[in-house]
PDB file as gemmi writes it, atoms N, CA and C in Angstrom:
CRYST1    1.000    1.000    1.000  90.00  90.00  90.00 P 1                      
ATOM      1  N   UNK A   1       8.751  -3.284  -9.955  1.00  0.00           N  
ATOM      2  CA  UNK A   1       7.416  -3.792  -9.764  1.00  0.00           C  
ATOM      3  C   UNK A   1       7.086  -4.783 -10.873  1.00  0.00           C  
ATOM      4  N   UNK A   2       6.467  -5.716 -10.914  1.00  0.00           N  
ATOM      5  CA  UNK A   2       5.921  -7.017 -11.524  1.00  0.00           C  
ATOM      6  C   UNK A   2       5.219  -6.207 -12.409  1.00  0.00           C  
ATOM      7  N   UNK A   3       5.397  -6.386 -13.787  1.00  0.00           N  
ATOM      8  CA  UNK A   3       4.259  -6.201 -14.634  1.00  0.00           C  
ATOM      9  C   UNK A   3       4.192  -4.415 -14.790  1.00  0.00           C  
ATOM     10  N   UNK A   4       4.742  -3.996 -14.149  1.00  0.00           N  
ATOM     11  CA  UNK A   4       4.732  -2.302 -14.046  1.00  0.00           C  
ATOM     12  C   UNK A   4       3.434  -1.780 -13.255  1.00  0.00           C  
ATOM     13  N   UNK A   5       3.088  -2.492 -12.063  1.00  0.00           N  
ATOM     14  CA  UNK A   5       1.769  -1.936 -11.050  1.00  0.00           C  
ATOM     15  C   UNK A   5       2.469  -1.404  -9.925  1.00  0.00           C  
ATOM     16  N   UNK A   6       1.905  -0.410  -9.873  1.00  0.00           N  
ATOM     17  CA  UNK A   6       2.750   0.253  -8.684  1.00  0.00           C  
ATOM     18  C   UNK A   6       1.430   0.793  -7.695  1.00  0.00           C  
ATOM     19  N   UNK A   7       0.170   0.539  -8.197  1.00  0.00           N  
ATOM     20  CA  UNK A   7      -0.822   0.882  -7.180  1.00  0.00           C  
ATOM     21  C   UNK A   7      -1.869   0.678  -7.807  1.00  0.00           C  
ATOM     22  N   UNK A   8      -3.052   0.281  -7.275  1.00  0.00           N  
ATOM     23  CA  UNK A   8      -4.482  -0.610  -7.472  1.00  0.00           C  
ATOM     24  C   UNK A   8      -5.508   0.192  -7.218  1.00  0.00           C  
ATOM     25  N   UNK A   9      -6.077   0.973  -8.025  1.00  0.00           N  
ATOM     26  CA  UNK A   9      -7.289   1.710  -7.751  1.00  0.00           C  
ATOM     27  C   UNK A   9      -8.958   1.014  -7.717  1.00  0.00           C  
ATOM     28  N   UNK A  10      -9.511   0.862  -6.534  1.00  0.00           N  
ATOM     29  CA  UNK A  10     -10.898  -0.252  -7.006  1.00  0.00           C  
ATOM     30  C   UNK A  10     -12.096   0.319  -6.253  1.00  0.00           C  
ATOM     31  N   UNK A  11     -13.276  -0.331  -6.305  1.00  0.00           N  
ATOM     32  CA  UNK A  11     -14.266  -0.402  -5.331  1.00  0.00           C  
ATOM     33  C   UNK A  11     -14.180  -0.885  -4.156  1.00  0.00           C  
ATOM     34  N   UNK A  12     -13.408  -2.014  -4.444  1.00  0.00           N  
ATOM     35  CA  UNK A  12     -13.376  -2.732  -2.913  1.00  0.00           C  
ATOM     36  C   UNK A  12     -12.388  -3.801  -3.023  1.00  0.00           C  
ATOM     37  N   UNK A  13     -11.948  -4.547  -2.165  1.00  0.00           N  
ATOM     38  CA  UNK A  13     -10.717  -5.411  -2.548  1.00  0.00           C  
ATOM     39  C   UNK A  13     -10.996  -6.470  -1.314  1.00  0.00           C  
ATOM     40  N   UNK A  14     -10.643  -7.564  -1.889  1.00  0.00           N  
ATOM     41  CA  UNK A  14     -11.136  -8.643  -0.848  1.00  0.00           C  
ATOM     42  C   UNK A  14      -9.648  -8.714   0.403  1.00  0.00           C  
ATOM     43  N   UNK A  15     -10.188  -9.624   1.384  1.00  0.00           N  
ATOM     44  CA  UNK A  15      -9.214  -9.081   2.296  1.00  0.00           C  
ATOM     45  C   UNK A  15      -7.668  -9.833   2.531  1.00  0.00           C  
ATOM     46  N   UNK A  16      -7.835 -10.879   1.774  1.00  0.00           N  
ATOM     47  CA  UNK A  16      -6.527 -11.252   0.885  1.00  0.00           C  
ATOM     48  C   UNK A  16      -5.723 -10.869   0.495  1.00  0.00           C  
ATOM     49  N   UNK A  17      -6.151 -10.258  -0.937  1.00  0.00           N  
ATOM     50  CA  UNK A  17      -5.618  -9.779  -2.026  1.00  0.00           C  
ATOM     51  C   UNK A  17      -4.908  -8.057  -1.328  1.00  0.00           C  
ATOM     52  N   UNK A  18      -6.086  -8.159   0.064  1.00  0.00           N  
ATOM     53  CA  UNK A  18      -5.174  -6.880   0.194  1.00  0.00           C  
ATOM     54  C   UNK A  18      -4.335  -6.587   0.917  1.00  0.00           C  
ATOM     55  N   UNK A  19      -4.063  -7.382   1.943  1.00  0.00           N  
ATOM     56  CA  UNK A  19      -3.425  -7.904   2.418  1.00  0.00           C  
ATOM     57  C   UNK A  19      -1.688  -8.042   2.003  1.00  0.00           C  
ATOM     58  N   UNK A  20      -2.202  -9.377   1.184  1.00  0.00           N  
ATOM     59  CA  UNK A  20      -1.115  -9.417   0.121  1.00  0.00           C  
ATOM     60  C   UNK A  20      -0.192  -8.022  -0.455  1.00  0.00           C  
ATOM     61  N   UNK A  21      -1.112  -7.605  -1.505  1.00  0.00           N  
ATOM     62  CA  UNK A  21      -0.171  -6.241  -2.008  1.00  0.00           C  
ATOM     63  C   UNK A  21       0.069  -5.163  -0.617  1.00  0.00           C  
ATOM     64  N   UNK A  22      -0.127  -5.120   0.245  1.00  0.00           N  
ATOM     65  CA  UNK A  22       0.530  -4.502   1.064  1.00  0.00           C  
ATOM     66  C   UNK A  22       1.739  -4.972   1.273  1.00  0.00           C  
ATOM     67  N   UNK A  23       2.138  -6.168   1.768  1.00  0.00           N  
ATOM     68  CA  UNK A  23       2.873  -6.592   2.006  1.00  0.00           C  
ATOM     69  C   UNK A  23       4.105  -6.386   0.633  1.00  0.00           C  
ATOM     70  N   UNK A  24       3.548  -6.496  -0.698  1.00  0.00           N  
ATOM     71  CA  UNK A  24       4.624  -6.296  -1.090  1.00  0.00           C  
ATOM     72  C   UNK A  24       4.931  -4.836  -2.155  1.00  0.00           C  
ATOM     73  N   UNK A  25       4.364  -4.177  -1.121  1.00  0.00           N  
ATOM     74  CA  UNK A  25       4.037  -2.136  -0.995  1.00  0.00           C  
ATOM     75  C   UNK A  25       3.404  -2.007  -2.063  1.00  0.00           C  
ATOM     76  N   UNK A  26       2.578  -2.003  -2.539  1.00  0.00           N  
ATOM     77  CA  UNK A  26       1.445  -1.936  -3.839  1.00  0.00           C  
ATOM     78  C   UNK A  26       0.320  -1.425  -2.936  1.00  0.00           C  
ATOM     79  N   UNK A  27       0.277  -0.063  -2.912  1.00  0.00           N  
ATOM     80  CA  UNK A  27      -0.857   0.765  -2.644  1.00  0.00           C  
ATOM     81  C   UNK A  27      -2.428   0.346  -3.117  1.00  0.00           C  
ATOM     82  N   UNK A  28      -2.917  -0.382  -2.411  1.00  0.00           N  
ATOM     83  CA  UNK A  28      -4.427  -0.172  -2.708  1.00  0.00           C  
ATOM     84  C   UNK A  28      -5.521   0.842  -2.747  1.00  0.00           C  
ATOM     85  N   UNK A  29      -5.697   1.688  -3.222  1.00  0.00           N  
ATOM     86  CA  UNK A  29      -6.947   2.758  -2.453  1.00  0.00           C  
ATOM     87  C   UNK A  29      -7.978   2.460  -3.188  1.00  0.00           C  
ATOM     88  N   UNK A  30      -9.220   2.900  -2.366  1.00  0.00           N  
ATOM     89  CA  UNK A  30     -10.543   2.840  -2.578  1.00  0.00           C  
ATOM     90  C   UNK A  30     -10.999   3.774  -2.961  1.00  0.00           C  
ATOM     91  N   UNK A  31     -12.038   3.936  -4.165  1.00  0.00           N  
ATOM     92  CA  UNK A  31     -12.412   5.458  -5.125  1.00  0.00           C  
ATOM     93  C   UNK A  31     -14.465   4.663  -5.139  1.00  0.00           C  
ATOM     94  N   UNK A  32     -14.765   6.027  -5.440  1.00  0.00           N  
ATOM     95  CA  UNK A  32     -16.103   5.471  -5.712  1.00  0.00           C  
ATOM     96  C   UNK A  32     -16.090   4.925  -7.095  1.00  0.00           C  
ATOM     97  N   UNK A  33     -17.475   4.583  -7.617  1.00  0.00           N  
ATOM     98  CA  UNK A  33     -17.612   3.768  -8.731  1.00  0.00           C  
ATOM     99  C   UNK A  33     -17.453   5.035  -9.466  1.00  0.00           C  
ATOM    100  N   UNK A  34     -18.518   5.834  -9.358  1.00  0.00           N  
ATOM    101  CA  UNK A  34     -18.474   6.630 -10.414  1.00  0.00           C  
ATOM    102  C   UNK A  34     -17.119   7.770 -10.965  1.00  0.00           C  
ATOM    103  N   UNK A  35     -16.030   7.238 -10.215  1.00  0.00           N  
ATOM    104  CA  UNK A  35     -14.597   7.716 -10.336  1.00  0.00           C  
ATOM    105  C   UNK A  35     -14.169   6.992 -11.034  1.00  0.00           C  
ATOM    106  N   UNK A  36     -14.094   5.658 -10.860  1.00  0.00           N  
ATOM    107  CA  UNK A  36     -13.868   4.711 -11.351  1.00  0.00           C  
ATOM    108  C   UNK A  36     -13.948   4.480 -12.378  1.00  0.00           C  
ATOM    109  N   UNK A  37     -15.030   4.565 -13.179  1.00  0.00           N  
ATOM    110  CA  UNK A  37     -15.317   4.717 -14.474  1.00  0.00           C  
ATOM    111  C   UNK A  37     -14.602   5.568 -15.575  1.00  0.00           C  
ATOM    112  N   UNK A  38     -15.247   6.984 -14.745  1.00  0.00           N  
ATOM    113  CA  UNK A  38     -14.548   8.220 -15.117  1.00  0.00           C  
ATOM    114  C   UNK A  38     -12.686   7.882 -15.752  1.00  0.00           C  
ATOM    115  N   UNK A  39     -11.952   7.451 -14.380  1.00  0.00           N  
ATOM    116  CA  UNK A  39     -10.815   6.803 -14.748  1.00  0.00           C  
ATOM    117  C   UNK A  39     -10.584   5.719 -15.542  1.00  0.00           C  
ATOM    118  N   UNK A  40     -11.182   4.980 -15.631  1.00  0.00           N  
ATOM    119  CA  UNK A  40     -11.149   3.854 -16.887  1.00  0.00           C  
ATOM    120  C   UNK A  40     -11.325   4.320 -17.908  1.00  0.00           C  
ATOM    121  N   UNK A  41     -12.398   5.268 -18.204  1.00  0.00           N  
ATOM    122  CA  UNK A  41     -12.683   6.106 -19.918  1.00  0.00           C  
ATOM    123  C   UNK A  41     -11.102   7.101 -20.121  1.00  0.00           C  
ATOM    124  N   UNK A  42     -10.754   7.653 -18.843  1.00  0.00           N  
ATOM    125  CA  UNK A  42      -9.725   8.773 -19.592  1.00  0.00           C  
ATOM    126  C   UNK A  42      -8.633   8.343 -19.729  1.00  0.00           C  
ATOM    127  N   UNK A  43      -8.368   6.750 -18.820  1.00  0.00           N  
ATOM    128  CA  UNK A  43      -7.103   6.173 -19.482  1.00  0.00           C  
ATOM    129  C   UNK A  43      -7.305   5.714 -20.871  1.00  0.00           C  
ATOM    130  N   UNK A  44      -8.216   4.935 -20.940  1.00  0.00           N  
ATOM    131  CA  UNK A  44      -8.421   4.494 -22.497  1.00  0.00           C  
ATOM    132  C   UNK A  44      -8.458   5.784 -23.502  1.00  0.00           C  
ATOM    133  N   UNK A  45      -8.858   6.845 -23.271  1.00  0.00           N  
ATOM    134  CA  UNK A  45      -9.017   7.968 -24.192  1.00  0.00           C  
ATOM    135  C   UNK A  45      -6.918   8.493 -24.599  1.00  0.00           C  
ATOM    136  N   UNK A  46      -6.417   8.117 -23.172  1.00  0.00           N  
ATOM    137  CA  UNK A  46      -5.164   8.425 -23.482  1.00  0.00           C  
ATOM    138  C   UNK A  46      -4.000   7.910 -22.116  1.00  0.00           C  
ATOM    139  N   UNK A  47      -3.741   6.479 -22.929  1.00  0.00           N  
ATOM    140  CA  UNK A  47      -3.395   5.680 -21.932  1.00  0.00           C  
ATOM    141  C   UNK A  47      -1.841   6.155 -21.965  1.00  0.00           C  
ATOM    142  N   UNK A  48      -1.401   7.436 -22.838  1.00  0.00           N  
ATOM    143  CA  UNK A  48       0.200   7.723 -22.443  1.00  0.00           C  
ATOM    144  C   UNK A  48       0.324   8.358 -21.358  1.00  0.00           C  
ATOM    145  N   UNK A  49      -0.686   9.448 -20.824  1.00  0.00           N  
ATOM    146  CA  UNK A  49      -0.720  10.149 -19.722  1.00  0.00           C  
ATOM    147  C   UNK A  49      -0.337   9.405 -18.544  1.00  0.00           C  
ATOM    148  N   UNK A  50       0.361  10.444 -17.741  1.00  0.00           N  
ATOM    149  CA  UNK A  50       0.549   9.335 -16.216  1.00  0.00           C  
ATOM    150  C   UNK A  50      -0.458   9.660 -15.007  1.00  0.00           C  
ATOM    151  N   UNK A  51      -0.583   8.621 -14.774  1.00  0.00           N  
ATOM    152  CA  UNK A  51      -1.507   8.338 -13.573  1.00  0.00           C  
ATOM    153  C   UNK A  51      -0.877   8.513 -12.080  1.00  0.00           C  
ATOM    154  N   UNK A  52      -0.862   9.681 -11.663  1.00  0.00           N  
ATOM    155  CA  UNK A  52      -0.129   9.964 -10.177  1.00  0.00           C  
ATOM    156  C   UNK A  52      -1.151   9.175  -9.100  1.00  0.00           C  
ATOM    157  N   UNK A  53      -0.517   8.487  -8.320  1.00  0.00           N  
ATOM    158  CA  UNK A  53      -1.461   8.242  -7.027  1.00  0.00           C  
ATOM    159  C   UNK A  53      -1.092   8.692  -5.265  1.00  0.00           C  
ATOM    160  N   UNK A  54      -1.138   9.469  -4.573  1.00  0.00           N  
ATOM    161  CA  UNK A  54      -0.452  10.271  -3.993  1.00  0.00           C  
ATOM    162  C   UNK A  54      -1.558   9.654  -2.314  1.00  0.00           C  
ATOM    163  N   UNK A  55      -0.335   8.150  -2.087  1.00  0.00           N  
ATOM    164  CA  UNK A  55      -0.841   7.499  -0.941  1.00  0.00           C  
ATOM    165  C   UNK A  55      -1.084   8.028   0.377  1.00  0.00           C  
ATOM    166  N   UNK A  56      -0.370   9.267   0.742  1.00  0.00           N  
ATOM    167  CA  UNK A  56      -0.117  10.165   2.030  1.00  0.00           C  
ATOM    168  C   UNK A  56      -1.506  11.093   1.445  1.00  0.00           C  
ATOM    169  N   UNK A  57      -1.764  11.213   0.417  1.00  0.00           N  
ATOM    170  CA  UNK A  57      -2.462  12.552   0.655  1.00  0.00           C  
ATOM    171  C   UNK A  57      -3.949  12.127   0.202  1.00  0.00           C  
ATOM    172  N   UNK A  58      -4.439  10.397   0.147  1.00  0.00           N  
ATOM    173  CA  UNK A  58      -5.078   9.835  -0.465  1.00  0.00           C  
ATOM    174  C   UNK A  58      -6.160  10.309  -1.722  1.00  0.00           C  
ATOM    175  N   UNK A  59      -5.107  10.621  -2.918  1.00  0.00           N  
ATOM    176  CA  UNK A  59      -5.666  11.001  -4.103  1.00  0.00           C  
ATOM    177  C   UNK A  59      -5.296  10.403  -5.324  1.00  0.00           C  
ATOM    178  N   UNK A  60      -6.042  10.529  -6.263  1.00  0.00           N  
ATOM    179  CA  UNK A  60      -5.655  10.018  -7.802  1.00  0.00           C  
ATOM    180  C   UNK A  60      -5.459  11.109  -8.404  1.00  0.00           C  
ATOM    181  N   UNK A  61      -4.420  11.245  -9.016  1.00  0.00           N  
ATOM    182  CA  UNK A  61      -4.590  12.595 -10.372  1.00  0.00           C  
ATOM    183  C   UNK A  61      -3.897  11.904 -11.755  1.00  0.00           C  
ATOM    184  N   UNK A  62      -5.288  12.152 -12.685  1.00  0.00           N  
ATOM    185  CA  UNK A  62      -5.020  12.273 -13.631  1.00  0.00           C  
ATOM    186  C   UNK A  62      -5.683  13.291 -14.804  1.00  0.00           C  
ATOM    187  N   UNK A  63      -4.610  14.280 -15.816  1.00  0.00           N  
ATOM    188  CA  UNK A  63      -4.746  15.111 -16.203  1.00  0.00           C  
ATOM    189  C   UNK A  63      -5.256  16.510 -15.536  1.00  0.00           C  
ATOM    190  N   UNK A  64      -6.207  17.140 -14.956  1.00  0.00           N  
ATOM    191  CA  UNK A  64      -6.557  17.920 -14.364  1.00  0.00           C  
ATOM    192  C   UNK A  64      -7.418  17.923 -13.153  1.00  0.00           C  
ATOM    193  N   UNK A  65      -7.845  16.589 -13.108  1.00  0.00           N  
ATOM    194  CA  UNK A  65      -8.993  16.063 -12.497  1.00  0.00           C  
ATOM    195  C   UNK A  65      -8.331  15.027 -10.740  1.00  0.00           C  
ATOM    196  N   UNK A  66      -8.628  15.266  -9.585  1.00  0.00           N  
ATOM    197  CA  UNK A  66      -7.984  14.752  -9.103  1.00  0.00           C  
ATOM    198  C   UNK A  66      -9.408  13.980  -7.974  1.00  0.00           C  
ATOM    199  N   UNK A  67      -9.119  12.648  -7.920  1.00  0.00           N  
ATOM    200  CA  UNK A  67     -10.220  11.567  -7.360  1.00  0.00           C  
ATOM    201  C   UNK A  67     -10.212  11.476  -5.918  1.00  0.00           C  
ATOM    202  N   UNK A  68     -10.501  11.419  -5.012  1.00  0.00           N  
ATOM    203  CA  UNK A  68     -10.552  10.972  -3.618  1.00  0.00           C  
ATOM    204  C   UNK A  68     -10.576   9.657  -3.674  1.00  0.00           C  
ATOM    205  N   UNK A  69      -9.697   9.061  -3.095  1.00  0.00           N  
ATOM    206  CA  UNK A  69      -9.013   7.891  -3.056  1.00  0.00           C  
ATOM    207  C   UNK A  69      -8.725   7.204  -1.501  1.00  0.00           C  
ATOM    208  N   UNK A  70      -9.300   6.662  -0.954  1.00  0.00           N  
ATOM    209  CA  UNK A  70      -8.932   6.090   0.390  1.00  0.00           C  
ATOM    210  C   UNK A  70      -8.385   4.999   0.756  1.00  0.00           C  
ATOM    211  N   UNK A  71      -7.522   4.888   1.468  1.00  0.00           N  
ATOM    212  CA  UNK A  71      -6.537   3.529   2.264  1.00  0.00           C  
ATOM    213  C   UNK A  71      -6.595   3.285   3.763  1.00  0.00           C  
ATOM    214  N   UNK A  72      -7.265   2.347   4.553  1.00  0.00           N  
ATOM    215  CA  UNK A  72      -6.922   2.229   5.728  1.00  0.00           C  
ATOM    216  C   UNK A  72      -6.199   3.022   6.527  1.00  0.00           C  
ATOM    217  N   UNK A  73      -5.881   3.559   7.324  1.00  0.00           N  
ATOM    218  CA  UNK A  73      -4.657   4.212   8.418  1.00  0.00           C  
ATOM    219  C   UNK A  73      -3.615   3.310   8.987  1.00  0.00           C  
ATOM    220  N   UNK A  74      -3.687   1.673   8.741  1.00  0.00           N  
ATOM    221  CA  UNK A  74      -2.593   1.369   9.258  1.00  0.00           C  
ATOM    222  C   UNK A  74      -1.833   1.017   8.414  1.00  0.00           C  
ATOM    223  N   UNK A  75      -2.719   0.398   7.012  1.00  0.00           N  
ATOM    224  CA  UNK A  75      -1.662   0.045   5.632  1.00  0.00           C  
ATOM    225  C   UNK A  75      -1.118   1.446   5.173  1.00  0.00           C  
ATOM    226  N   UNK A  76      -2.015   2.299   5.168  1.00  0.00           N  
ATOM    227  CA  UNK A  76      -1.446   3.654   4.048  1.00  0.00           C  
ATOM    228  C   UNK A  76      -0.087   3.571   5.357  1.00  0.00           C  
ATOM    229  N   UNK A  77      -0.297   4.287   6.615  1.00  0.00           N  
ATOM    230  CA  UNK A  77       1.020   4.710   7.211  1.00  0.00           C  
ATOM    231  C   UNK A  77       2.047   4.143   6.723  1.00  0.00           C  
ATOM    232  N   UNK A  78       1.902   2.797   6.863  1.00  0.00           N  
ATOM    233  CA  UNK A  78       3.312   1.622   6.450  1.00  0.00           C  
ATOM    234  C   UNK A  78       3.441   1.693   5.625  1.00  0.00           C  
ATOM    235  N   UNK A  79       2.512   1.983   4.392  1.00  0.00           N  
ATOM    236  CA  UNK A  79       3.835   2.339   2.943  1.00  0.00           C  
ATOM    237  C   UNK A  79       4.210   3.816   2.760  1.00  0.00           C  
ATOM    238  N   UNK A  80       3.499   4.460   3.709  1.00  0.00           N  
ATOM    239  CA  UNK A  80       3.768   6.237   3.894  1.00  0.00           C  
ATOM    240  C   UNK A  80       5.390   6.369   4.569  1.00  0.00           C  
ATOM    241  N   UNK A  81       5.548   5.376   5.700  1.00  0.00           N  
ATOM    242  CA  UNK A  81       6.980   5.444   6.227  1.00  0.00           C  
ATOM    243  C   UNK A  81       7.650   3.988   6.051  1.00  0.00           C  
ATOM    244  N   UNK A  82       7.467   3.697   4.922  1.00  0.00           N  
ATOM    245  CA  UNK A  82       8.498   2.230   4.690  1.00  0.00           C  
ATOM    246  C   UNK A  82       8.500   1.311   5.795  1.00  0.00           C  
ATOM    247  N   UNK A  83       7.381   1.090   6.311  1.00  0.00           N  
ATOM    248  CA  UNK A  83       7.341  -0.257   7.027  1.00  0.00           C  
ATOM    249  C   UNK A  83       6.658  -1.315   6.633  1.00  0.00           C  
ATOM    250  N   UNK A  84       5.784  -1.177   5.590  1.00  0.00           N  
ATOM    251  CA  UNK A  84       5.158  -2.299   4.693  1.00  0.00           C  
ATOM    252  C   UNK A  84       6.077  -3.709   4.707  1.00  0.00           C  
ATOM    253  N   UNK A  85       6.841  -4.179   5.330  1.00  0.00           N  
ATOM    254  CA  UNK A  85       7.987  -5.104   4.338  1.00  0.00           C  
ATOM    255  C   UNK A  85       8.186  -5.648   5.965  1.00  0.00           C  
ATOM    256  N   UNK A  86       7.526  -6.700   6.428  1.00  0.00           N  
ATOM    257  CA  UNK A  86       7.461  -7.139   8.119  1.00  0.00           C  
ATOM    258  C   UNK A  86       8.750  -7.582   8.194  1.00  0.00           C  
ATOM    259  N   UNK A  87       9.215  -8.549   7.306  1.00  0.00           N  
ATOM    260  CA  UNK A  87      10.099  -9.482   7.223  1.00  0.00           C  
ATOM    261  C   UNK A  87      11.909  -8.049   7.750  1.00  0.00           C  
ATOM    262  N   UNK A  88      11.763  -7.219   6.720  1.00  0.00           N  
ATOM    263  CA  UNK A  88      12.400  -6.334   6.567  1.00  0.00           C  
ATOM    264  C   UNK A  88      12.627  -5.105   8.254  1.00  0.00           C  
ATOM    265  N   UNK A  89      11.661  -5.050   8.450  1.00  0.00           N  
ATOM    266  CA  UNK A  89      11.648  -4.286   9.915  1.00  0.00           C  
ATOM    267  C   UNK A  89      11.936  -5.568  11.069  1.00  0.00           C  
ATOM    268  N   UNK A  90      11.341  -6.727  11.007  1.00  0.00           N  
ATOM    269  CA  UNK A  90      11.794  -7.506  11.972  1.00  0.00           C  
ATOM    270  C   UNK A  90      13.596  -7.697  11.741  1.00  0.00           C  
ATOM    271  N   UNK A  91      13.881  -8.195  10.626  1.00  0.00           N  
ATOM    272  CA  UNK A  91      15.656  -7.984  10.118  1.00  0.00           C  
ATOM    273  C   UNK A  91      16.265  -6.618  11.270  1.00  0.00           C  
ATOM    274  N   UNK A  92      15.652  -5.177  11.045  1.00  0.00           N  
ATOM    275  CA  UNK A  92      16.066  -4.207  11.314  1.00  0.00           C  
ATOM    276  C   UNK A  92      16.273  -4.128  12.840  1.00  0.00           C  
ATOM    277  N   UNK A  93      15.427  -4.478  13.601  1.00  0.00           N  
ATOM    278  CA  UNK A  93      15.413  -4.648  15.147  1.00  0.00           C  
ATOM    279  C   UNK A  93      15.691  -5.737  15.656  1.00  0.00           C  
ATOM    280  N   UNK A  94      17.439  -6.235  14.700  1.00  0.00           N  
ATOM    281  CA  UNK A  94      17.656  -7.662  15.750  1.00  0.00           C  
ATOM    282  C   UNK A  94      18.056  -7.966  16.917  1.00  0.00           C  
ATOM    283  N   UNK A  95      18.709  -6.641  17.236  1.00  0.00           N  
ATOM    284  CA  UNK A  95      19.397  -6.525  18.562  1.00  0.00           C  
ATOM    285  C   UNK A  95      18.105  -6.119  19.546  1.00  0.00           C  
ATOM    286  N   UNK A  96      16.923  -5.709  19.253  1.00  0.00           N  
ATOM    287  CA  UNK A  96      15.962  -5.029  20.025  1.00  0.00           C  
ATOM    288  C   UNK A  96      15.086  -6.394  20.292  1.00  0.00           C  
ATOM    289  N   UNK A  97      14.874  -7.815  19.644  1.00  0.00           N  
ATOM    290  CA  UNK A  97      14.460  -8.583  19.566  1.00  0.00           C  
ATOM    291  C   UNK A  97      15.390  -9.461  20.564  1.00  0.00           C  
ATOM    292  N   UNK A  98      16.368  -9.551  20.645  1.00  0.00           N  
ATOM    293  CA  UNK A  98      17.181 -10.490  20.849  1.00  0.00           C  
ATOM    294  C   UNK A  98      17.241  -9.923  22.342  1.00  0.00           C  
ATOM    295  N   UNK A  99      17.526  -8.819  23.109  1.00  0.00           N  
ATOM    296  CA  UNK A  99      17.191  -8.461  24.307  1.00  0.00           C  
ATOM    297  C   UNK A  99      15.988  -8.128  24.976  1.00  0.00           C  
ATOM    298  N   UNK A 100      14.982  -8.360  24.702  1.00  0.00           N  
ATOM    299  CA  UNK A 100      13.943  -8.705  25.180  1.00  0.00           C  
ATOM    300  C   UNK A 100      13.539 -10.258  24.672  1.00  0.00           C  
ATOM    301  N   UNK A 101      14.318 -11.254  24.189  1.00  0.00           N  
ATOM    302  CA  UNK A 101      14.210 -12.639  24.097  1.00  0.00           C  
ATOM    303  C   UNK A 101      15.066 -13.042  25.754  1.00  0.00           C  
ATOM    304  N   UNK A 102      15.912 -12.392  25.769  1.00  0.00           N  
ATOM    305  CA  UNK A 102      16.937 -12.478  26.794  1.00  0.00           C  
ATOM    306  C   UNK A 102      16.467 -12.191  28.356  1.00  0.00           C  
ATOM    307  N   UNK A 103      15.017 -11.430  28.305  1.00  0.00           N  
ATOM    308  CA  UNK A 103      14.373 -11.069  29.142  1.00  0.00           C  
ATOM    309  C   UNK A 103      13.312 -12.158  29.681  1.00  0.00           C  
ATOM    310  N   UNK A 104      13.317 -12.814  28.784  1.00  0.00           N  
ATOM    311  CA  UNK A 104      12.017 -13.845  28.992  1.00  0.00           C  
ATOM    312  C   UNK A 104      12.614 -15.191  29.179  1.00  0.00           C  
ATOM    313  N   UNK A 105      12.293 -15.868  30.205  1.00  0.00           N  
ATOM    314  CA  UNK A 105      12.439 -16.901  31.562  1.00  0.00           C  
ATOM    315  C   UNK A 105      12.544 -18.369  29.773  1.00  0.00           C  
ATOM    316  N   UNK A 106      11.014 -18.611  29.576  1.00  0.00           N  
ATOM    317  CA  UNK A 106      10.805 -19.329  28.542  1.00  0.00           C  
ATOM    318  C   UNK A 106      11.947 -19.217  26.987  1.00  0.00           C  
ATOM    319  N   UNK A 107      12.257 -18.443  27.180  1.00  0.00           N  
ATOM    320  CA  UNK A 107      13.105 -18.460  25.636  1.00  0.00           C  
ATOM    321  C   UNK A 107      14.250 -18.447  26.454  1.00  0.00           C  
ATOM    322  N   UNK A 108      15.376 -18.416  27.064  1.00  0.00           N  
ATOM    323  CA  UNK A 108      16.323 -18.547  27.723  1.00  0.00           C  
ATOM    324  C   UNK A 108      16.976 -19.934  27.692  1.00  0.00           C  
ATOM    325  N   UNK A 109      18.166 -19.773  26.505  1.00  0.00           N  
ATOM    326  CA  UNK A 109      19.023 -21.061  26.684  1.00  0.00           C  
ATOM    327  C   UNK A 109      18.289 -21.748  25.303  1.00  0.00           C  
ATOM    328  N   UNK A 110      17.692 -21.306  24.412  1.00  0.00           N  
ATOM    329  CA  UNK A 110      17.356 -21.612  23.085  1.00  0.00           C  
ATOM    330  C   UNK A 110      18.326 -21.042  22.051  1.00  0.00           C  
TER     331      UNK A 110                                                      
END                                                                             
């Protein structure tokens, strides 16, 4: 991972940006503010601790304390079962692509 981010905890995330880190599997979830905070003071109080973020079960835990954390249902699934990566699943189904190209009148002889 770039920079060592492996997941984005916020209020809200524009629809770009979120977009984006899906695509290149960087978990976004959504926490309230007042979590938020909470988590900003106890990393700074002790930024060696690790910060679990547990995308299937949409939670934050850190130290004893664990946040409700939310992700969409169609991004969380796709980084829940490794389909985040389009480029990568289209690669995977070339033969499944290529016979139903074979099916269609218009793509025939391209």
């Amino acid at each position: 991972m770039r920079w060592g981010i492996r997941a984005i905890v916020g209020g809200s995330f524009g629809e770009i940006f979120f977009g984006n880190c899906v695509m290149l599997g960087i978990p976004c979830l959504r926490a309230s503010q007042e979590d938020i905070e909470w988590l900003q003071k106890a990393i700074g109080k002790s930024p060696q601790q690790p910060v679990t973020v547990d995308v299937e079960k949409q939670e934050v835990r850190f130290g004893d304390r664990v946040i409700k954390a939310t992700a969409p249902d169609g991004p969380r699934n796709q980084l829940v079962n490794g389909t985040w990566d389009s480029t990568a699943v289209l690669l995977e189904a070339g033969a499944a692509i290529e016979a139903t190209a074979g099916k269609l009148p218009y793509v025939k002889g391209y």
